[in-house]
C-alpha positions, 0 to 999 in steps of 0.5 A: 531048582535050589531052594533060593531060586525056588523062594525067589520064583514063589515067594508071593504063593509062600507068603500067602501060605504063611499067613493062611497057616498062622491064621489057622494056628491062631484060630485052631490051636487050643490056648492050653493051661493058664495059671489063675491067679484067683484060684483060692488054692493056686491050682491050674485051670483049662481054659473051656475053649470052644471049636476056635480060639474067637471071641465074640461081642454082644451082639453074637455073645449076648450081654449088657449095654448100658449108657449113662451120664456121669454125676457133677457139675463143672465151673471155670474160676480164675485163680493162681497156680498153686491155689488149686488145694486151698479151693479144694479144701473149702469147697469140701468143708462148705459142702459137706463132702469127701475129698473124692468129691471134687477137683480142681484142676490145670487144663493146658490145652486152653490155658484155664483153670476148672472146679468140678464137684460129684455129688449129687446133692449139691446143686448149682447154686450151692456150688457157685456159694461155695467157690465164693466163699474160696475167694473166686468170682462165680455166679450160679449161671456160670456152672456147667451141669455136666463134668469136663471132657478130662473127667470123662475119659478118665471115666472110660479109662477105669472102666475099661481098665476095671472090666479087663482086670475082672476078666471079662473079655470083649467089653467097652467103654465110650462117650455117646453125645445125647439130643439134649442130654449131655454126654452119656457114658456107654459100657457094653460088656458080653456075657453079663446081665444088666445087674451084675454090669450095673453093679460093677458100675456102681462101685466108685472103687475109692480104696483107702487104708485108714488106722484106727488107734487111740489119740493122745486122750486115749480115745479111738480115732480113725486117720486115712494113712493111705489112698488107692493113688498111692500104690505104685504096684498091685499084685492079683488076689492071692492065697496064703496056704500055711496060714489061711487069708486071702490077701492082695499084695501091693507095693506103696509107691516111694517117689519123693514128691517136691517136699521131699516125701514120698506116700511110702515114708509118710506110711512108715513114719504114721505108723511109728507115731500112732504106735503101730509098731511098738505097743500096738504090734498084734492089738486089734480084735478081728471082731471089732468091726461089724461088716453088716452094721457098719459100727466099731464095737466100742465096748472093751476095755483094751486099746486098738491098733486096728488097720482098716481096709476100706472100699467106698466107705465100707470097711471090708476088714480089720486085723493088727500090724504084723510083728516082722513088718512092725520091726522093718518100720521101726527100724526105718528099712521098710521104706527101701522096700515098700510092700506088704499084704492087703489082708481081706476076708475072702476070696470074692473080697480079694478079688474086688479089692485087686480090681479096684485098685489096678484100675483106680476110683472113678473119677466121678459116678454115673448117674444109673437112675437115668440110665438105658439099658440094652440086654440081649440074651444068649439064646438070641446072640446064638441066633446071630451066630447061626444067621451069620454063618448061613449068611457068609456061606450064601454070599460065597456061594453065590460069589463063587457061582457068578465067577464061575458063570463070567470066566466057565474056565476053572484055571480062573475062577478056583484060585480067584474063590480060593484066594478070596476066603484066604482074605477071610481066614488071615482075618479071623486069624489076626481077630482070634491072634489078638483076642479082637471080639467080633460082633455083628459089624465086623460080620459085615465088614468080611462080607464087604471083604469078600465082595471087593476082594473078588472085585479086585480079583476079577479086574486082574483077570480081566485085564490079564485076558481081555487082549486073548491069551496070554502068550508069555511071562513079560505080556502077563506082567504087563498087563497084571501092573495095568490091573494093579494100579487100577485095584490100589488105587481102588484100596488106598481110596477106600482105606481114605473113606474109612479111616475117619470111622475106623479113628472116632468112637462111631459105636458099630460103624468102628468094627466094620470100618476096621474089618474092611481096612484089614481086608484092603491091606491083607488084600493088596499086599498078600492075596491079589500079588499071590493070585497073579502068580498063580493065575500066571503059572496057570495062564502060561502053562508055567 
């Protein structure tokens, strides 16, 4: 037989093969060695792989749940476009709060306007004095206590985007509706202890670059020049080898905005006018900001041209502008080219910052003093790993041992078992291909794999043998295609079935929902039609 008659006789079987050989190469081959940016020397680090290339969640993992709600309140008001800032603006000044504080905002869907504040100690009737006093018609029984919905995902979103630029691989975010209680916020991470989570959680991950210079009196002044928002790009956290500091590089974002500016010339032409570039060019003691205290050492006599780099409200560093950056602004050319080094003490600090700024400030905090946390230790998710395992193998042995007893013919059952823990290993192939972090709902979803996969198994034999035996290829094609549409139809209903878990945030209902999908459609397009090619060539002494 040539080989293009050989593919087109086998080419069901030799699709099965494929997918079962890269699944185990998905699953076996070692990832290798990845180059990792945080190292402080830029060295090459083995990943420590263990005997496949799966990952696991919580519940198999160990790790940290914890739900809570955000920190805010929300009001609709009836304005005009274009007033959006102006109410803004006030409510800071009414309130006593920072710009990251409050928002107001266009919702296109419904055609309204919303005011919302983040701020913990504003209270409902201080924000509806405040919207008065910006000109919009609010009374106190008008105000929300909870955040709108665009707040909320915009919460997931950064910690979901801060959890994966910290490396840490299976985590989560999603919105869990409380009796009573609102919305919470639920973020699981495996892995990680409640206060390492509860720490990145607590960080609002605000980054601003603020320049602190003297003003026209001569007196030290602090001037926000950049926000987290206005970088187009961040690089990882870096090392410079010849000069010793550990930096973050960023570009500053340069699209002109509707006045024709952009944050990237509006940098450039605040550092010429606060002096940055000229006098100021490497005027800034290192010492003059105390990180314990928080305070500015106002005690010398030079002047400082310090730019400050500062988290939440905390400065992380200071140091001066650098001569050959200094020479690009003054001439204007940096704005054709805007990036520069985010200059930071330490490894750990660099780090933070590059996280914080790829994932952006959250929109509002949580509240972590109604927070319910949920910890499952190591030891115990090892457990789970163990129950797991003993627990597939006992439902394919006694899978196996009730085929076998059905058929007594092993021409039958083997390739019926066969095929069916290929289903299982294309699976976790495709789970380990994607980095898919399986837990204890997706454990469930293979063994509801398995049991249907025979199930559809066992009709192909039974509709292929119930009339006797089989006595040449048109008979057993024609009684595979009766067995065939009865099994898809059978897999498009359950893919119906699932499909509105598989879609909404349903907690663990998700992971089985998706596993059993994958299973239906792995089965239905690869095993079952490989299966009845085997089970012809068997069946016809082909």
């Amino acid at each position: 037989m040539n080989p293009i008659a050989f593919v087109k006789e086998y080419w069901r079987i030799l699709l099965l093969v494929t997918f079962v050989s890269a699944a185990l190469v998905a699953l076996f081959v070692p990832g290798g060695v990845t180059d990792d940016d945080t190292l402080v020397e830029g060295e090459n680090e083995t990943i420590d792989a263990g005997p496949t290339n799966l990952e696991y969640g919580l519940g198999l993992d160990g790790g940290t749940r914890i739900s809570a709600p955000p920190v805010g309140m929300s009001a609709d008001i009836d304005i005009e476009s274009g007033q959006e800032r102006e109410v803004e603006t006030t409510l800071r000044d009414e309130l006593g709060i920072d710009a990251a504080d409050t928002v107001v905002r266009y919702h296109e869907d419904d055609d309204r306007f919303t005011a919302e504040v983040f701020a913990e100690e504003v209270t409902a009737a201080e924000f509806a004095a405040a919207l008065q006093e910006a000109g919009v018609d609010v009374e106190e029984g008008d105000v929300d206590d909870e955040v709108t919905q665009q707040t909320r995902d915009e919460i997931i979103q950064t910690i979901e985007l801060r959890i994966n630029e910290a490396g840490l691989s299976g985590g989560t975010a999603y919105q869990e509706a409380t009796v009573g209680d609102g919305y919470y916020i639920v973020t699981e991470v495996p892995g990680m202890t409640p206060g390492e989570l509860r720490e990145l959680l607590t960080e609002r991950g605000d980054v601003q670059i603020v320049a602190y210079h003297p003003d026209e009196n001569g007196t030290q002044t602090n001037e926000t020049v950049l926000r987290g928002e206005d970088f187009a790009s961040v690089g990882s956290a870096s090392y410079n080898d010849r000069q010793g500091y550990h930096y973050v590089p960023v570009t500053v974002d340069d699209s002109e905005g509707a006045d024709g500016s952009s944050p990237a010339t509006d940098y450039q032409a605040a550092m010429n006018e606060y002096g940055f570039t000229g006098e100021g060019v490497g005027q800034c003691n290192p010492n003059i900001h105390d990180r314990e205290t928080g305070e500015f050492d106002t005690d010398h006599d030079a002047q400082q041209w310090c730019l400050l780099t500062v988290v939440d409200d905390e400065v992380v560093d200071a140091h001066s502008m650098s001569p050959d950056l200094a020479d690009s602004m003054a001439s204007g050319d940096w704005e054709n080219d805007p990036v520069f080094q985010m200059i930071v003490p330490s490894q750990q600090d660099a780090n933070t910052l590059a996280v914080n700024l790829q994932s952006g400030a959250l929109t509002a905090p949580l509240d972590l003093e109604q927070e319910q946390t949920f910890s499952l230790e190591p030891a115990l998710a090892d457990q789970f790993k163990t129950y797991s395992l003993l627990i597939g193998v006992l439902s394919v042995l006694t899978v196996s041992g009730t085929v076998y007893l059905r058929y007594s013919d092993r021409r039958v059952a083997a390739p019926m078992i066969l095929t069916a823990l290929a289903e299982v290993v294309i699976l976790l192939g495709f789970a380990a291909a994607i980095r898919m972090p399986l837990d204890l709902s997706h454990v469930a979803g293979f063994i509801a794999v398995v049991g249907t996969g025979v199930d559809d198994l066992i009709i192909i034999a039974d509709e292929v043998m119930d009339e006797g035996d089989v006595s040449s290829r048109r008979v057993f094609e024609s009684r595979f295609r009766k067995a065939f549409w009865v099994i898809g139809a059978a897999a498009a209903t359950t893919i119906i079935a699932l499909s509105p878990l598989a879609v909404l945030s349903l907690g663990d209902l998700r992971g089985f929902a998706i596993i059993t999908i994958l299973g239906v459609l792995v089965g239905v397009l690869i095993t079952r039609p490989a299966y009845g090619d085997i089970l012809q060539r068997l069946l016809t002494d082909r």
